[in-house]
C-alpha positions as semicolon CSV with decimal commas, in nm:
position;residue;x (nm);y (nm);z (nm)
1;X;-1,325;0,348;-2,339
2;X;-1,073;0,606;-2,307
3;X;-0,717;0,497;-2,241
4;X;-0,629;0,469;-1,873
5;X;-0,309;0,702;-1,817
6;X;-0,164;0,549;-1,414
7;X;0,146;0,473;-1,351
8;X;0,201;0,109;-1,481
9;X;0,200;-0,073;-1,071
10;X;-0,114;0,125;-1,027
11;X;-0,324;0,050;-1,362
12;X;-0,455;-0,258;-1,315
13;X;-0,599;-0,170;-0,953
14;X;-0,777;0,089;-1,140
15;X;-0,909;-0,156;-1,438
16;X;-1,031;-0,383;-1,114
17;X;-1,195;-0,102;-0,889
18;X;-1,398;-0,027;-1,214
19;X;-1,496;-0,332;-1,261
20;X;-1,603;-0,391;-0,884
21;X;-1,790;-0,084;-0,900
22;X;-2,027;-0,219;-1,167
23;X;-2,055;-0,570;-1,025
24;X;-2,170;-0,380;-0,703
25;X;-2,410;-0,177;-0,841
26;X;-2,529;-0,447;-1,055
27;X;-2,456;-0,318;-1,338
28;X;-2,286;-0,689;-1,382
29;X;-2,481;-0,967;-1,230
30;X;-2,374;-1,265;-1,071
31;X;-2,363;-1,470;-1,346
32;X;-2,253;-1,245;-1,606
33;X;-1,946;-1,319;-1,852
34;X;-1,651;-1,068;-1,846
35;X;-1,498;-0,933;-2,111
36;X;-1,179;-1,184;-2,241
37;X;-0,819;-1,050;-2,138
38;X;-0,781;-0,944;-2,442
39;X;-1,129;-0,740;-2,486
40;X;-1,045;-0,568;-2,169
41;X;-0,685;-0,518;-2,234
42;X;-0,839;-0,359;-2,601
43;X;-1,143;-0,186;-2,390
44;X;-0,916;0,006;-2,133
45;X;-0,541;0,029;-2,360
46;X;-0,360;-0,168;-2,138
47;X;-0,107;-0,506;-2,200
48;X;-0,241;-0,850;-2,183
49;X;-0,049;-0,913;-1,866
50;X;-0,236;-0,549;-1,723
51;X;-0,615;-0,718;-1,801
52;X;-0,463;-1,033;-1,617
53;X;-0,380;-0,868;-1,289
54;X;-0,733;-0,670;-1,268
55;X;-0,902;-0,985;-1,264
56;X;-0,678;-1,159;-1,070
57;X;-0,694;-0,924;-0,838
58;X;-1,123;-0,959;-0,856
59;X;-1,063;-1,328;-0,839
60;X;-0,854;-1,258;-0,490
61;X;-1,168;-1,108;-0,368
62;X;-1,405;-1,372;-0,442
63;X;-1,630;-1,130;-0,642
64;X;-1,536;-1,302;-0,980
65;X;-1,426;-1,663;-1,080
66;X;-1,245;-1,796;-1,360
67;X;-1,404;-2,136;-1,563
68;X;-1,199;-2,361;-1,752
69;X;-1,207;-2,288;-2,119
70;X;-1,495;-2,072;-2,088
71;X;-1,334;-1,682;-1,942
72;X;-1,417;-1,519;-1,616
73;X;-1,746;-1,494;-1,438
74;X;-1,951;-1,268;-1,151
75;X;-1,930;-1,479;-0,866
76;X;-2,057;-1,211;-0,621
77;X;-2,198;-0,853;-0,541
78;X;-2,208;-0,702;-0,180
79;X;-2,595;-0,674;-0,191
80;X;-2,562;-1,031;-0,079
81;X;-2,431;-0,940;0,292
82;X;-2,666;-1,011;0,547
83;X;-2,828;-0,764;0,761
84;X;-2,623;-0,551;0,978
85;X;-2,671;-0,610;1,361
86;X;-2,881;-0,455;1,558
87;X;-2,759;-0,186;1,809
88;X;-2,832;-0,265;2,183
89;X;-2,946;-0,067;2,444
90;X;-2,766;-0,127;2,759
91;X;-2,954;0,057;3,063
92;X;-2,800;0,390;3,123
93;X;-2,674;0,258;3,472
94;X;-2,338;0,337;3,671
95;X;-2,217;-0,054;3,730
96;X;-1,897;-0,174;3,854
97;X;-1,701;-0,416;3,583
98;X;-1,640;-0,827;3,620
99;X;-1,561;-0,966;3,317
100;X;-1,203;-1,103;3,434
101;X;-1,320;-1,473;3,487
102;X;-1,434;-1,527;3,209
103;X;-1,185;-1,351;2,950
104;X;-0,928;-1,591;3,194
105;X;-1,099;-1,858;3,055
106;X;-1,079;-1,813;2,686
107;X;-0,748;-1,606;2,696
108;X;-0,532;-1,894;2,658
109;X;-0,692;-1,982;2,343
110;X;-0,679;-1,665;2,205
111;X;-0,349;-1,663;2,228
112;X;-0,270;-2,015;2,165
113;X;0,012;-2,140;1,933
114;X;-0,115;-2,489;1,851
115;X;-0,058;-2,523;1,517
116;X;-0,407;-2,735;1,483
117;X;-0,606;-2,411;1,618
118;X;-0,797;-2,222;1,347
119;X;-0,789;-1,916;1,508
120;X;-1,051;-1,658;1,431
121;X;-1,025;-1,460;1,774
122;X;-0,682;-1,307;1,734
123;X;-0,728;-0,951;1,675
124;X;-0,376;-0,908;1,515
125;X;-0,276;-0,913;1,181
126;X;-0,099;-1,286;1,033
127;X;0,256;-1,311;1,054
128;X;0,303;-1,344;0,660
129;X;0,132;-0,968;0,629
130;X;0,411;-0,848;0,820
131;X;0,737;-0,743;0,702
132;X;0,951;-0,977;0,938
133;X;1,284;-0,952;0,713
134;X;1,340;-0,574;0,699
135;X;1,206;-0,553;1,120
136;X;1,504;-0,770;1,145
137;X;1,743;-0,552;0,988
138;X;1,666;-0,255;1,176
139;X;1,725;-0,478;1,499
140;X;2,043;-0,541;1,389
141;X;2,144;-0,195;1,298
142;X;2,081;-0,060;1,622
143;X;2,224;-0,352;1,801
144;X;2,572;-0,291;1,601
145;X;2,518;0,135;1,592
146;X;2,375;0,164;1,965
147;X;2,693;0,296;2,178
148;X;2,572;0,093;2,473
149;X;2,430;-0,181;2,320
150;X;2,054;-0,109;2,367
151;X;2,082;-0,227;2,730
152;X;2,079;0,092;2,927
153;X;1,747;0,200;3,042
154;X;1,588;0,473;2,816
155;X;1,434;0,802;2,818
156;X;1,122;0,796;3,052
157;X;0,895;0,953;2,806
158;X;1,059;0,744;2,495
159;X;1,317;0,738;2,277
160;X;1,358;1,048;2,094
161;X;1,379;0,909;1,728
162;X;1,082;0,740;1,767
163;X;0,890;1,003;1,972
164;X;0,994;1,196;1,658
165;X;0,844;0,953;1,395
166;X;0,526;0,906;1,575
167;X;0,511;1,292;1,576
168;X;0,588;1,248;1,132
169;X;0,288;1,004;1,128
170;X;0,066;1,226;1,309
171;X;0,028;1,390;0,961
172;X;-0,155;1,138;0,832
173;X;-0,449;1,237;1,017
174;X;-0,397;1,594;1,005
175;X;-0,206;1,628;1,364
176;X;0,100;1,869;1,424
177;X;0,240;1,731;1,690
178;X;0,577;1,786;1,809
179;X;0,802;1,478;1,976
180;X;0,802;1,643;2,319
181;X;0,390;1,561;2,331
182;X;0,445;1,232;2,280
183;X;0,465;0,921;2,556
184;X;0,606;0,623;2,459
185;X;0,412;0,338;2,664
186;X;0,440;-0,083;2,629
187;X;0,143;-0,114;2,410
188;X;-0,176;0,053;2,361
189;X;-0,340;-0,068;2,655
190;X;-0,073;0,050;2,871
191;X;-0,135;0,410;2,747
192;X;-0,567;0,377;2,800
193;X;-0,425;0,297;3,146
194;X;-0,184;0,533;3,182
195;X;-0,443;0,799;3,074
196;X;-0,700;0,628;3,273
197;X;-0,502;0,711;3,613
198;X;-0,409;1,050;3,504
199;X;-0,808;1,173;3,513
200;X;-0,941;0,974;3,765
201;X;-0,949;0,831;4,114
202;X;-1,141;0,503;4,251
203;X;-1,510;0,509;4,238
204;X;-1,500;0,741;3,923
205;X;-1,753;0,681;3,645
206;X;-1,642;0,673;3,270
207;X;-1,794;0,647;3,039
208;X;-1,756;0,390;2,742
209;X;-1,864;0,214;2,404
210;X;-2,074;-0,084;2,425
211;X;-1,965;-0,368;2,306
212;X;-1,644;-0,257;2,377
213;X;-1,257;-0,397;2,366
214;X;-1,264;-0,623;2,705
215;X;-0,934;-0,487;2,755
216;X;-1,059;-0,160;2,820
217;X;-1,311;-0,329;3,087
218;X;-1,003;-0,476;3,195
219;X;-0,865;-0,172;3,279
220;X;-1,122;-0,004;3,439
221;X;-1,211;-0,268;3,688
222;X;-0,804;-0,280;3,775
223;X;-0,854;0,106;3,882
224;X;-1,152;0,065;4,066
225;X;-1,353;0,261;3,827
226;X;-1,711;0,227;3,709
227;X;-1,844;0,230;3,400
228;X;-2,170;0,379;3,183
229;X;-2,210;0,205;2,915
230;X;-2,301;0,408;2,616
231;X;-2,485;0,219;2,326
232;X;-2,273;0,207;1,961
233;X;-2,416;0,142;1,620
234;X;-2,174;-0,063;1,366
235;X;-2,174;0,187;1,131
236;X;-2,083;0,507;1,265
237;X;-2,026;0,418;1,654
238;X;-2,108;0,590;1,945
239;X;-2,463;0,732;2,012
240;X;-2,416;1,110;2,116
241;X;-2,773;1,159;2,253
242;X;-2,717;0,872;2,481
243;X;-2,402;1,026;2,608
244;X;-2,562;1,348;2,622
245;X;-2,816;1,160;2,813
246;X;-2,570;1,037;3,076
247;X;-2,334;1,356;3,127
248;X;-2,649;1,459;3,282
249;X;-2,740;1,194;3,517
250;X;-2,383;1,134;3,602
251;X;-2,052;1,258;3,683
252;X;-1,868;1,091;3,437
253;X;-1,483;1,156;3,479
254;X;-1,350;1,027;3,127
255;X;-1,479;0,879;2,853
256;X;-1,298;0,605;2,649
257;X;-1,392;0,538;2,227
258;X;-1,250;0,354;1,963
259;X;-1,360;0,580;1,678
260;X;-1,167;0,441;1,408
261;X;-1,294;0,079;1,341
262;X;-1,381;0,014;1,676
263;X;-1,329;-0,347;1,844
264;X;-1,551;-0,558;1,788
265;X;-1,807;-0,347;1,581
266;X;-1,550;-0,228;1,314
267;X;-1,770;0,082;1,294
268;X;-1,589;0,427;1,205
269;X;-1,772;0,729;1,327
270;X;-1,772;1,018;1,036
271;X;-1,561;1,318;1,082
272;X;-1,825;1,568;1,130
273;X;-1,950;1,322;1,413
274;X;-1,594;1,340;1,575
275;X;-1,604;1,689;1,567
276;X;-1,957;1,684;1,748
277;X;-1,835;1,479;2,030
278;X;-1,540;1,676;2,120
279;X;-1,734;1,954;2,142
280;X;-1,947;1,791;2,375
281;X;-1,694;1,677;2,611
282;X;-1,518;1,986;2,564
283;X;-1,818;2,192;2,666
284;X;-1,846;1,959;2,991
285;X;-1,443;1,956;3,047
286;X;-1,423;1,609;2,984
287;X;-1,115;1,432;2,886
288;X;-1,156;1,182;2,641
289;X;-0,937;0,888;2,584
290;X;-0,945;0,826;2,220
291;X;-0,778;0,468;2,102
292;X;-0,686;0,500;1,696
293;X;-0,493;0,152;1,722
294;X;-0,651;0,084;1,411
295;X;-0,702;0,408;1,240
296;X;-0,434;0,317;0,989
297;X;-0,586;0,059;0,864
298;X;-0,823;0,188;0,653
299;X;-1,009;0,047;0,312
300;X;-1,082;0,361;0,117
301;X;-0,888;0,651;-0,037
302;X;-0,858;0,860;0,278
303;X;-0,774;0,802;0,632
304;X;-1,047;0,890;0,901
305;X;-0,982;1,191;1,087
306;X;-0,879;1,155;1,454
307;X;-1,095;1,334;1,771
308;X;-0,743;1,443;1,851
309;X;-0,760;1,677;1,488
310;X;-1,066;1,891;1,642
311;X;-0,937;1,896;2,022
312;X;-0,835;2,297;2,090
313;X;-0,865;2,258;2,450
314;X;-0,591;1,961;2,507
315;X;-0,846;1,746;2,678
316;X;-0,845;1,454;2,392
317;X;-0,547;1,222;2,509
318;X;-0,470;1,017;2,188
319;X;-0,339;0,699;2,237
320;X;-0,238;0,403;1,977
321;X;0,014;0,129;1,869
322;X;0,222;-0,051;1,629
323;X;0,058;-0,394;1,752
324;X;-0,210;-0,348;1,474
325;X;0,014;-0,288;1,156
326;X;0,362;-0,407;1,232
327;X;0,483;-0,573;1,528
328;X;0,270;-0,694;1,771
329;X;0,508;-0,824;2,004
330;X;0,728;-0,571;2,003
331;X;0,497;-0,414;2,253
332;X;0,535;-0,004;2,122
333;X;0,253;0,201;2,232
334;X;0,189;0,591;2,251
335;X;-0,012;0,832;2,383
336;X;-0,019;1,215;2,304
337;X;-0,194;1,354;2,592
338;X;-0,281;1,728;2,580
339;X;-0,284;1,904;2,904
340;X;-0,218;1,610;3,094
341;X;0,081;1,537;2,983
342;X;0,330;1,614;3,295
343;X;0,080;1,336;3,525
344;X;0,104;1,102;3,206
345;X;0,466;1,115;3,255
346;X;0,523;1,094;3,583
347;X;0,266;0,790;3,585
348;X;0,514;0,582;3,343
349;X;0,777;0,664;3,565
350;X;0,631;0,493;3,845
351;X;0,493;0,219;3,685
352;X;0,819;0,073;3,488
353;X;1,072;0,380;3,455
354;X;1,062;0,319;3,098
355;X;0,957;0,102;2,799
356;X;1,195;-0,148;2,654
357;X;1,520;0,012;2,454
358;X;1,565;-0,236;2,162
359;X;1,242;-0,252;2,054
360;X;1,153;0,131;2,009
361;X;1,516;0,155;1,853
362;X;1,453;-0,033;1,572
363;X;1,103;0,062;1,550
364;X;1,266;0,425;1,519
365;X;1,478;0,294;1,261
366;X;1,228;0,133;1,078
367;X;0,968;0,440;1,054
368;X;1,255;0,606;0,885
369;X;1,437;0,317;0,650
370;X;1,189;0,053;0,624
371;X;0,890;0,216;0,402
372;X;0,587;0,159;0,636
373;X;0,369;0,380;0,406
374;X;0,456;0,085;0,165
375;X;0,385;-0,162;0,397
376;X;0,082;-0,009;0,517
377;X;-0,047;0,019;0,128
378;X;-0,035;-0,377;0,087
379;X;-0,178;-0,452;0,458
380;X;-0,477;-0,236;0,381
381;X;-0,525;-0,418;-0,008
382;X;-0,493;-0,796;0,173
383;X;-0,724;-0,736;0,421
384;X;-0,989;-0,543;0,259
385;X;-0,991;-0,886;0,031
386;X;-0,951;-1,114;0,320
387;X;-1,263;-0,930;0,494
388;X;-1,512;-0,978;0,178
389;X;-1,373;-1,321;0,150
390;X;-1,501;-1,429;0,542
391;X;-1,796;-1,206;0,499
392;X;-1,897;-1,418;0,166
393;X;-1,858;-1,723;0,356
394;X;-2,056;-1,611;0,620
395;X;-2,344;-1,582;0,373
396;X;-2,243;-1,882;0,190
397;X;-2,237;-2,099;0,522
398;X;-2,395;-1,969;0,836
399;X;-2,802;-1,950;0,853
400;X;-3,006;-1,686;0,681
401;X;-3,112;-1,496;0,999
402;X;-2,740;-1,385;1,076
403;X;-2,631;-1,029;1,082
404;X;-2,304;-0,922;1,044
405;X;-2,122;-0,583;1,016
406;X;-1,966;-0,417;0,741
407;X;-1,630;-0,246;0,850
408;X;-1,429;-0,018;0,613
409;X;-1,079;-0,096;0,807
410;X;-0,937;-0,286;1,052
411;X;-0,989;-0,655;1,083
412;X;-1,252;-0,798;1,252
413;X;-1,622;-0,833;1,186
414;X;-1,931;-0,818;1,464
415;X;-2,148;-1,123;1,397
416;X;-2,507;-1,135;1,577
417;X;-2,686;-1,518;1,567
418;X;-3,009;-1,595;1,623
419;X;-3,140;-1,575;1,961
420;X;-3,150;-1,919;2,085
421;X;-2,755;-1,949;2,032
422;X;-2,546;-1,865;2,314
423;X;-2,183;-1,776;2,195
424;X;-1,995;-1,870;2,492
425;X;-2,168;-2,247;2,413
426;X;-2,053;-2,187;2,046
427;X;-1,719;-2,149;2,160
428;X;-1,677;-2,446;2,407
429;X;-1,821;-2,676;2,044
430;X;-1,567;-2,474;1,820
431;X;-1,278;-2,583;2,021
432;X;-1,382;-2,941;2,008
433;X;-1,331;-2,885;1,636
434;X;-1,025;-2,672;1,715
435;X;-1,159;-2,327;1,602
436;X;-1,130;-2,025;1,826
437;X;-1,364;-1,763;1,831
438;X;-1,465;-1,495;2,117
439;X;-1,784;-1,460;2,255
440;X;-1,954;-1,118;2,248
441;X;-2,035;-1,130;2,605
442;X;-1,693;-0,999;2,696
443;X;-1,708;-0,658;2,483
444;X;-1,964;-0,566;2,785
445;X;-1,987;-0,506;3,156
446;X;-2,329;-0,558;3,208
447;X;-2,378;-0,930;3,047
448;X;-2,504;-0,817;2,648
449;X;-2,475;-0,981;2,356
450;X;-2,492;-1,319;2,456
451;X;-2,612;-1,449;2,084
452;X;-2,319;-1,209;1,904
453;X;-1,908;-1,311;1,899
454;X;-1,612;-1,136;1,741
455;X;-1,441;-1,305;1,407
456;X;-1,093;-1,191;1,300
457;X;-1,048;-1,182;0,953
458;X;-0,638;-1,103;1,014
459;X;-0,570;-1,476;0,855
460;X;-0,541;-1,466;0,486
461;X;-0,810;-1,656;0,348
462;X;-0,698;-2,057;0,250
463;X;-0,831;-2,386;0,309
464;X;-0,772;-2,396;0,655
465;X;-1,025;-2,093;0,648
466;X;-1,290;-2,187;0,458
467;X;-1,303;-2,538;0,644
468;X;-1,298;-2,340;0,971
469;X;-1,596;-2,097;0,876
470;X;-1,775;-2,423;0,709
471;X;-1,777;-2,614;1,033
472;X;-1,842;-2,306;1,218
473;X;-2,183;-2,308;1,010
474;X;-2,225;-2,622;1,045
475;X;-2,179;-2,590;1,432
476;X;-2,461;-2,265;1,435
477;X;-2,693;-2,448;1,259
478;X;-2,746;-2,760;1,496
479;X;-2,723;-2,523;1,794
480;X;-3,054;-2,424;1,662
């Protein structure tokens, strides 16, 4: 083989990705001896310690395992995943939204601290991902640099440093965007509100994903809006001849997507399809509300493309988040929202003045000392392994018949069961057994997915995993 010429941190992820290529397209079999370290280290012309990494890093995965006195083995290949889910047709109805009782009743769980919880229905990523110590730092600095202290209100629209750093990471996705576009709002669902208001009135239709982020259902029943629900396939999200479909029996006012890894499906919709569907809401004058909370978080070489890249009209009003990547409690949300960015702003005003000082200080001082491209590069490699790892035990432990999606970023997979079970049920007997999961019934307005529930793969796979998804299984199969 011909000498691999990487820098040295980066040679071993190379080694692996070409060995995870040919166990995926079987060129190794499960079953199949590796090469020894030191064949490989010979094969490629790297060190000892090089060959060690790449299949450490394989072993991390779950696709390869090592025996005792014997070398390292296939353990797995991705033509193993189950069937994707299927995509549901909701009726193409206007409908008003109640889904608050029952996300009150699971909420507390979601959220829960107990210690003894296993809990798969966060939607953030764990703690130890997160890079606590240097978040710290920049707390401090501002709290010893900041003439008043960080206890004077702030700028209505945001704080300029980090209005300016959200502008800087705009070019990840292509965006030139200056800091005076930008809102700074307390999380991400404050700006899908915030945007919300700023295009319509009570009684409005929008128009939205389904299954969807109950937050964004949330939302829309708090502003008396109602919703169509537009079916969305797990792979590449929304379907544009159903919203084509109901542009023309309705007057929709907005339309909200996730195309980036949407919640729950973790489906990203291809570029060219982005492109397709801002042309169609730009041909109607529609705005639409796109949420890229997760766009960051992305699996492959490249990061998707934003709707916001292809709007030339102002009427895509970006919004997103540090909640997803760095500090979820910190609370720092944004929105860059074209033409309607005066009513944006004078919407924040009224609703809280202004978003907390501290926190977007040292967020501001992070995004420019504390290496969040870094960061970002090791989030990305644990949870691409954590998500094969929970998708292999899903095949390992749940029944044959379930489907499960396939997402290239973000962290949490769409599960569908067989018909008889009824996820809410699933989750009343997982919390006997002190796992937390959330019931797809939620991501909907109109009552779907009653067999299907949401799975965060955000924990780093350990024991305390693998029990969990084992008596999850376990749980499934008597249901049945």
């Amino acid at each position: 083989m011909t000498k691999v010429t990487t820098p040295a941190d980066h040679l071993y992820v190379q080694v692996a990705e070409g060995l995870e290529k040919m166990i995926s397209e079987d060129v190794l079999k499960i079953g199949d001896k590796l090469p020894s370290v030191r064949m490989l280290s010979d094969e490629y012309g790297i060190s000892m310690g090089t060959a060690f990494q790449a299949y450490y890093h394989l072993e991390g995965k779950g696709l390869i395992e090592s025996r005792p006195k014997s070398g390292y083995y296939v353990r797995f290949n991705q033509r193993r995943f189950r069937d994707l889910p299927g995509v549901v047709q909701p009726a193409i109805l206007s409908h008003e939204v109640s889904v608050k009782e029952m996300i009150a009743s699971i909420y507390s769980d979601i959220a829960s601290d107990n210690e003894k919880v296993i809990n798969f229905a966060l939607a953030v990523p764990d703690i130890s991902l997160l890079p606590a110590a240097k978040i710290n730092k920049s707390v401090m600095h501002v709290l010893r640099h900041s003439k008043d202290h960080c206890i004077s209100y702030e700028h209505p629209q945001g704080h300029a440093g980090l209005r300016k750093q959200i502008a800087k990471l705009s070019f990840n996705w292509g965006g030139k965007i200056q800091p005076e576009e930008v809102v700074i709002t307390s999380g991400g669902l404050e700006a899908i509100t915030t945007c919300l208001r700023a295009v319509t009135q009570p009684g409005d239709t929008v128009a939205v994903e389904s299954p969807n982020y109950f937050g964004i259902y949330q939302a829309v029943e708090s502003l008396g809006l109602k919703v169509v629900e537009i079916p969305a396939s797990p792979v590449d999200g929304l379907d544009l001849n159903s919203l084509k479909q109901a542009i023309q029996q309705f007057n929709i006012k907005a339309c909200v997507v996730i195309p980036n890894f949407n919640n729950p499906l973790g489906s990203c919709m291809p570029d060219e399809k982005k492109k397709e569907l801002v042309a169609l809401i730009t041909k109607h004058h529609i705005p639409l509300i796109e949420d890229d909370i997760y766009g960051e978080l992305y699996f492959g070489k490249k990061r998707p493309r934003t709707c916001k890249y292809y709007d030339t009209k102002g009427l895509v009003m970006h919004c997103s988040s540090l909640s997803k990547s760095l500090a979820p409690g910190y609370r720092i949300g944004w929105t860059i929202p074209g033409k309607y960015l005066d009513t944006v702003k004078q919407i924040k005003r009224i609703q809280n003045i202004s978003s907390p000082t501290l926190t977007q200080a040292a967020m501001a001082h992070y995004l420019q000392h504390g290496r969040y491209e870094y960061h970002l590069k090791n989030i990305r490699k644990a949870l691409h392994t954590q998500c094969l790892r929970y998708m292999q035990a899903i095949v390992e432990y749940f029944p044959e018949d379930t489907k499960v999606s396939r997402p290239a970023g973000g962290f949490v997979l769409w599960v569908q069961l067989n018909k008889k079970i009824n996820s809410f049920k699933l989750r009343v007997e997982a919390m006997k057994h002190h796992i937390s999961i959330v019931p797809g019934k939620i991501f909907s307005g109109s009552g779907n997915y009653n067999n299907c529930f949401r799975l965060s793969f955000g924990k780093p796979w350990d024991d305390n995993a693998d029990y969990g998804m084992q008596m999850l299984g376990r749980i499934i199969r008597k249901m049945i």
